[in-house]
C-alpha positions in Angstrom: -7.9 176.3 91.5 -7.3 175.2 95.0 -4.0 173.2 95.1 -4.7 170.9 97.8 -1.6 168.5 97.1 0.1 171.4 97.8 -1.0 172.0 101.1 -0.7 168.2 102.1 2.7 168.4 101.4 2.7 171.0 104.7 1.3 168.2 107.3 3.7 165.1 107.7 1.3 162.8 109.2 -0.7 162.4 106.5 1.8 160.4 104.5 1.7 157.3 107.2 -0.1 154.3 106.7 -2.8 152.8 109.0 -3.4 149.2 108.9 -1.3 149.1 105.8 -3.2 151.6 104.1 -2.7 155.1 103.3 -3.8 157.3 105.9 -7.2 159.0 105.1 -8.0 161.4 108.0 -11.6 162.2 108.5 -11.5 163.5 112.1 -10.7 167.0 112.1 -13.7 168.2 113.6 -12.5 166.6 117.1 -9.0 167.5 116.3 -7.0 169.0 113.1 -3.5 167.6 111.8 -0.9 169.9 112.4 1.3 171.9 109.4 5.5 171.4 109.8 5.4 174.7 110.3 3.5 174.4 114.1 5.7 171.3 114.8 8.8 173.2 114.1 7.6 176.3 116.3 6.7 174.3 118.9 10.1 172.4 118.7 11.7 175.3 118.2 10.3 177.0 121.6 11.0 173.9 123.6 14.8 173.7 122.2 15.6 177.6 122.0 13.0 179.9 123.9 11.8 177.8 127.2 11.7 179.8 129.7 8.6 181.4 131.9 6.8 184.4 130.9 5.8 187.7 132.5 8.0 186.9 135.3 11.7 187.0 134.2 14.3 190.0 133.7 16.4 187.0 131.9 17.0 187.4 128.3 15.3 183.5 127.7 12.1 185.2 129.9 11.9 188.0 128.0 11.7 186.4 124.8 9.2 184.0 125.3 7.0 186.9 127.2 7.2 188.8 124.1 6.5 186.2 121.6 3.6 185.0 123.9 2.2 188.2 123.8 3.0 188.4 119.6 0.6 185.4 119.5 -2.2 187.5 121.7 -2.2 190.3 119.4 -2.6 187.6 116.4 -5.4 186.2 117.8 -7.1 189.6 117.8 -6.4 190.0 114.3 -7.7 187.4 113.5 -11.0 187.5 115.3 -11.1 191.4 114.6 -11.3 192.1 118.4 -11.2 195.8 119.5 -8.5 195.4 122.4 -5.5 192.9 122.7 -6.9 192.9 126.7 -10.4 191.1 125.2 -8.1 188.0 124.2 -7.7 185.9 127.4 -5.7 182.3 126.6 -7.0 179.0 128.5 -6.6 175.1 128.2 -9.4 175.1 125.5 -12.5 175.9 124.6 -14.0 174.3 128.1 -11.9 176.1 129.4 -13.1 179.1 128.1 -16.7 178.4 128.6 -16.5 176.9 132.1 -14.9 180.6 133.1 -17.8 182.4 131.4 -20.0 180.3 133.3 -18.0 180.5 137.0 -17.0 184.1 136.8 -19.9 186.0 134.9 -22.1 183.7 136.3 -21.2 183.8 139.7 -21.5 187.7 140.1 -24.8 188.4 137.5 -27.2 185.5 137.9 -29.6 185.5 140.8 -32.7 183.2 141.6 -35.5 183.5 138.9 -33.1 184.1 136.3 -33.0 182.5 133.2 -30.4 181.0 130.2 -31.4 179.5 127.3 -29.3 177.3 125.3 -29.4 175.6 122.2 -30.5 172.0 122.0 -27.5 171.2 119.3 -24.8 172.4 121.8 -21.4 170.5 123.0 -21.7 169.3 126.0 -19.1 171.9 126.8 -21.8 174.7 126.2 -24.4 173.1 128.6 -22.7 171.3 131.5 -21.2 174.3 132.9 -25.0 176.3 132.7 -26.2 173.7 134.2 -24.2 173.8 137.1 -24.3 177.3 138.1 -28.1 177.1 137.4 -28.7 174.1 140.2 -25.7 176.8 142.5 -28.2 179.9 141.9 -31.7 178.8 141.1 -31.5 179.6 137.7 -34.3 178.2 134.8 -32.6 176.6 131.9 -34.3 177.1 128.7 -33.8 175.4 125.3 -34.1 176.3 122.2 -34.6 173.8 119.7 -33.9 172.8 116.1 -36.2 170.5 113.6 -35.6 167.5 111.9 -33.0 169.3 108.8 -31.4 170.5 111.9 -32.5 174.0 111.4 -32.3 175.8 114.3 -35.4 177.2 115.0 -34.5 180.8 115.9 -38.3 182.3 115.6 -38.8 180.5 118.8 -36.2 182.3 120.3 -39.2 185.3 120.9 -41.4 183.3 123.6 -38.2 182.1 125.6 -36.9 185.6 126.3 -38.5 187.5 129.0 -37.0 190.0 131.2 -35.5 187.5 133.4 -33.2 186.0 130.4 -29.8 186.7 131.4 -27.8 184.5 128.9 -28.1 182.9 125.4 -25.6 180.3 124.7 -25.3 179.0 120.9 -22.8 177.6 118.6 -21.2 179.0 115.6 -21.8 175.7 113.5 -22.7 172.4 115.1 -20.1 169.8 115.5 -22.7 167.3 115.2 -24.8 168.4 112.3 -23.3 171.7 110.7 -25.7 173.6 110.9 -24.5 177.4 111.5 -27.6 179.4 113.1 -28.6 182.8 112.4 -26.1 184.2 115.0 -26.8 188.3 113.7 -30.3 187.5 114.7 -30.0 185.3 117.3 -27.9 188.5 119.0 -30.1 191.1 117.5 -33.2 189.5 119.7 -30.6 188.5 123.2 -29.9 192.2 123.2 -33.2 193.6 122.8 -34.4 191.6 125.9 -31.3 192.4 128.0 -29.4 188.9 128.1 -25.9 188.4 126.8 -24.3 185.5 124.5 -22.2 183.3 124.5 -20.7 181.7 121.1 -19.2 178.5 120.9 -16.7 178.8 118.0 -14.9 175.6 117.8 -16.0 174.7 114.1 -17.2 178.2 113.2 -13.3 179.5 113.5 -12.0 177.0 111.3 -14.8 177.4 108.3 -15.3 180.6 107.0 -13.8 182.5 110.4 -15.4 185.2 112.5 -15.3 188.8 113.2 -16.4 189.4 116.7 -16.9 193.1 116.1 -19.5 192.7 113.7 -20.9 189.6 115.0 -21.4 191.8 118.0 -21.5 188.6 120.5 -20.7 189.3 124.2 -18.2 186.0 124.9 -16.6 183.7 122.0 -14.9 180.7 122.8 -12.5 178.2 120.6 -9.8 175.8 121.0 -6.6 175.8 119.8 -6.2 172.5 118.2 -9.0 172.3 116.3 -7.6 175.4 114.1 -4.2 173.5 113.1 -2.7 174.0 116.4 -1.4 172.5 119.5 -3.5 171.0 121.6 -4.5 172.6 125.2 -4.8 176.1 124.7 -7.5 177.7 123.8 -9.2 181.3 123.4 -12.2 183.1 125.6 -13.1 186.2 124.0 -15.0 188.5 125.6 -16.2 192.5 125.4 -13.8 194.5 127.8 -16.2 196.6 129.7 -17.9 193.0 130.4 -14.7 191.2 131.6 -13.6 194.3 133.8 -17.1 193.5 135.6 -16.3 189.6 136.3 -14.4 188.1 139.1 -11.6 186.0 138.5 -11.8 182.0 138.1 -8.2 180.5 138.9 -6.2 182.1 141.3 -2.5 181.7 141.7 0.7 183.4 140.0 0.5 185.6 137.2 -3.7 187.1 137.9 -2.3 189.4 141.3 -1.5 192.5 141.5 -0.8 192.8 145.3 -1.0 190.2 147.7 -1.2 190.4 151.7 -3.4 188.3 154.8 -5.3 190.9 155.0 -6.4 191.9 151.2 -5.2 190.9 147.6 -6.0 192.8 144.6 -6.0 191.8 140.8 -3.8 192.3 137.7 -5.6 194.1 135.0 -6.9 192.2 131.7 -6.2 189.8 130.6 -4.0 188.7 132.7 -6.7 188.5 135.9 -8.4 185.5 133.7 -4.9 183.7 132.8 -3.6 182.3 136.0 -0.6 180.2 137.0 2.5 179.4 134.2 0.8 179.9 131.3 0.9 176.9 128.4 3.1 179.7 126.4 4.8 176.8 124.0 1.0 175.9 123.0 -0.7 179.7 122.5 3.1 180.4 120.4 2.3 177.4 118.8 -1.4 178.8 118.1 -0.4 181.4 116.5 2.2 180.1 114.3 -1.2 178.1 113.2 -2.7 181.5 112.4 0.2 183.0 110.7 0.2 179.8 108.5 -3.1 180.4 107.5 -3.0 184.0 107.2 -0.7 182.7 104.5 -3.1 180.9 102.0 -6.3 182.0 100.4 -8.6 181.6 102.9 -12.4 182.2 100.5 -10.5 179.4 98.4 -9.6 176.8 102.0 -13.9 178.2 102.4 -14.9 177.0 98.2 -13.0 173.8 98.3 -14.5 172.6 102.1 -17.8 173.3 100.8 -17.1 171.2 97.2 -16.2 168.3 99.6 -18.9 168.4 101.9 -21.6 168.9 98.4 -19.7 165.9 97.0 -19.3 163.8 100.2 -23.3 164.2 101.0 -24.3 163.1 97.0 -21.7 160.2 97.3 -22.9 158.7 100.5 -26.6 159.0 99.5 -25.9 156.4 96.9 -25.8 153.7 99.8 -29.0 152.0 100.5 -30.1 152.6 104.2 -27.7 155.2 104.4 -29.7 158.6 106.4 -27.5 162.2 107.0 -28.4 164.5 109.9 -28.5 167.7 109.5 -29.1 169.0 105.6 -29.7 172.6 106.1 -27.9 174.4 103.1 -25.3 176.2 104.7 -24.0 173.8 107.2 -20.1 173.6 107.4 -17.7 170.6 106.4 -19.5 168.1 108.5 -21.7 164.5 107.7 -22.9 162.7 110.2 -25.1 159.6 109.2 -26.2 156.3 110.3 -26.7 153.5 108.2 -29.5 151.2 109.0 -28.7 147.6 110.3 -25.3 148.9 111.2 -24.2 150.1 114.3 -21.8 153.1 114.5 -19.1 151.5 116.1 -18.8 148.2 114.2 -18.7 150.6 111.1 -16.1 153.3 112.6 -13.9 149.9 113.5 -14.3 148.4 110.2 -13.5 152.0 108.4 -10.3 151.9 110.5 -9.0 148.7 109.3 -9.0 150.3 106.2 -7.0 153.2 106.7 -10.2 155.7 107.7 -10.1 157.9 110.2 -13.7 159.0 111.5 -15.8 159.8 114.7 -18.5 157.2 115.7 -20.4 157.6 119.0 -22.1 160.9 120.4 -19.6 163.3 119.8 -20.0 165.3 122.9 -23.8 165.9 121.8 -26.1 163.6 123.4 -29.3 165.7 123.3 -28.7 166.1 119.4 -28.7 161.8 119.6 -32.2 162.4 121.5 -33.8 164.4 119.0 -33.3 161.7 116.6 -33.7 158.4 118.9 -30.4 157.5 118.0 -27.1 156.0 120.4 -24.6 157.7 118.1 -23.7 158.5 114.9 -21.0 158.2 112.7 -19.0 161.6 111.4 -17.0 162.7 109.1 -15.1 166.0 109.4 -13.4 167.7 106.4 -10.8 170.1 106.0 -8.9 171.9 103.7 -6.1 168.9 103.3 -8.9 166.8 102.3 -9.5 165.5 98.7 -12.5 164.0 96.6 -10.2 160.5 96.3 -10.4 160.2 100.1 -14.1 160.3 99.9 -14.5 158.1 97.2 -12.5 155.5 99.8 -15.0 156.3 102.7 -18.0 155.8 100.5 -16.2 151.8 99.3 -15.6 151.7 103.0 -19.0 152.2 104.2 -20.3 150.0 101.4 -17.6 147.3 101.9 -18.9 147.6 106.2 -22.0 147.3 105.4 -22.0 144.3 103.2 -19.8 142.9 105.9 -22.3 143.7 109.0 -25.3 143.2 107.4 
């Protein structure tokens, strides 16, 4: 059995009250509450350890350098990368993606070339393609999904033509669930020639990834949606790929030699990780990792998926009540609307009561197009979530809606 009381007992904030009431905290899927063990690491490093890294010959810069670098080679662990060098740290996921776009893009798209992207993407995973399309006269292509919010990968063969260059997909949609076929969503990119790009914001956090047998070309994911701090992030990429690409930033830390008359580059990753690094944050990141690498993750994986199965049965009780996206292996993630009842007057109502959810577009406005809806209300659930707090977001919606209607 999965002792979830147990694991509450490791993240402090969720014993305040809101409004009076007992704090139940259905957000994680824009950000996850942190375990004491984070806080204190972070805490720790800004008391003890602070002090620049990869610059120093101090005994305070040499410490935090090597811890930094302790959290790098976690990472890869934990993502089953080849080389430490493929694990470049960044602000976030955005971060991460907005580089892909700027420095791969910059050197191998021309005029006539092609991306296609996924129609359930973050705005994060289409705003930067966009932009070096309009810089280099590049098509954008998208890939769609149906009405279950199935992503319709058999599609994928009339969009891919010689000229594709990228595909960029998520891991699991932070609007619907959904996880795609990723094996052959890569399988196909590859035949035709193009790269991918993986957005891993959600995918990281349920059930985890192993780049090396996903065999993607660039994964991305942000630090605090995995139970760490918030503002770093992780841009994974194959080695022989990033030793191609230009750098981004430029500043401190991403030279090698520097003159008026020619400047040259450190090697990876540190050509992709300019100025003072947010060290305190990545430490903190993988203190996050370490913590999990602690529990039984297949059991964190059983108990997500028994909230999510419960959490869809109990909100389909309420009259009106409509879920997007019901494909059968989505990941800890409802959104729904309920008809009569806008998505912020319920979200507001919800929080009076102690409930912590996501109304409005959540970053994915072309997932509200496909529907013909403004927003959507979510709720996010992770492994410090119980059936008792979903029992008080069903009563919540049900007590909203008899209020609104």
């Amino acid at each position: 059995m999965f002792d979830v009381e147990n694991i509450r007992k490791d993240f402090p904030i969720l014993c305040r009250k809101v409004n009076g009431k007992d704090l139940v905290y259905l957000d994680s899927g824009a950000t996850a509450q942190k375990p004491l063990q984070v806080i204190e690491r972070v805490d720790e490093m800004l008391r003890l350890h602070n002090a620049n890294i990869h610059r120093g010959v101090h005994y305070l810069s040499e410490q935090a350098t090597e811890m930094y670098e302790q959290a790098r080679e976690r990472v890869r662990r934990f993502i089953n990368a080849e080389h430490r060098e493929e694990i470049i740290f960044t602000a976030g996921a955005t971060a991460s993606l907005n580089t892909i776009a700027y420095a791969w893009g910059e050197k191998f798209l021309s005029a006539g070339d092609n991306i296609i992207i996924s129609e359930m993407e973050h705005h994060s995973n289409i705003v930067p393609w966009q932009l070096v399309a309009e810089r280099k006269g590049v098509e954008i292509r998208v890939l769609r999904f149906d009405d279950d919010g199935r992503l319709r990968v058999e599609d994928l063969d009339s969009l891919l033509d010689s000229k594709s260059r990228l595909v960029a997909v998520t891991q699991a949609s932070n609007t619907l669930g959904t996880r795609p076929d990723l094996a052959k969503i890569i399988e196909k990119a590859h035949s035709a020639g193009a790269h991918v790009v993986v957005d891993g914001c959600q995918g990281v956090v349920h059930g985890g990834v192993d780049v090396k047998a996903l065999d993607c070309d660039f994964y991305a994911f942000s630090g605090h949606k995995l139970y760490g701090p918030t503002g770093v992030g992780v841009l994974y990429g194959r080695r022989e790929v990033l030793e191609q690409m230009p750098p981004f930033m430029c500043g401190g830390d991403m030279v090698d030699r520097v003159s008026f008359e020619r400047t040259t580059y450190a090697p990876l990753p540190l050509k992709f990780e300019a100025g003072t690094a947010n060290f305190v944050g990545t430490i903190g990141l993988g203190e996050a990792i370490a913590y999990l690498e602690g529990l039984d993750l297949e059991a964190i994986e059983l108990h997500e998926k028994e909230l999510l199965r419960y959490a869809e049965q109990s909100l389909s009780t309420v009259a009106g009540l409509r879920i997007y996206g019901t494909t059968q292996d989505k990941c800890s993630i409802v959104s729904f609307n309920v008809d009569g009842v806008h998505h912020y007057d319920l979200g507001m109502i919800l929080d009076k009561l102690g409930i912590a959810i996501r109304t409005g577009q959540h970053c994915a406005e072309p997932v509200m197009q496909h529907y013909g809806v403004t927003g959507m209300c979510r709720a996010s659930f992770a492994m410090y979530n119980t059936l008792s707090e979903i029992d008080a977001l069903v009563k919540g919606v049900e007590r909203a809606v008899r209020m609104l209607r």
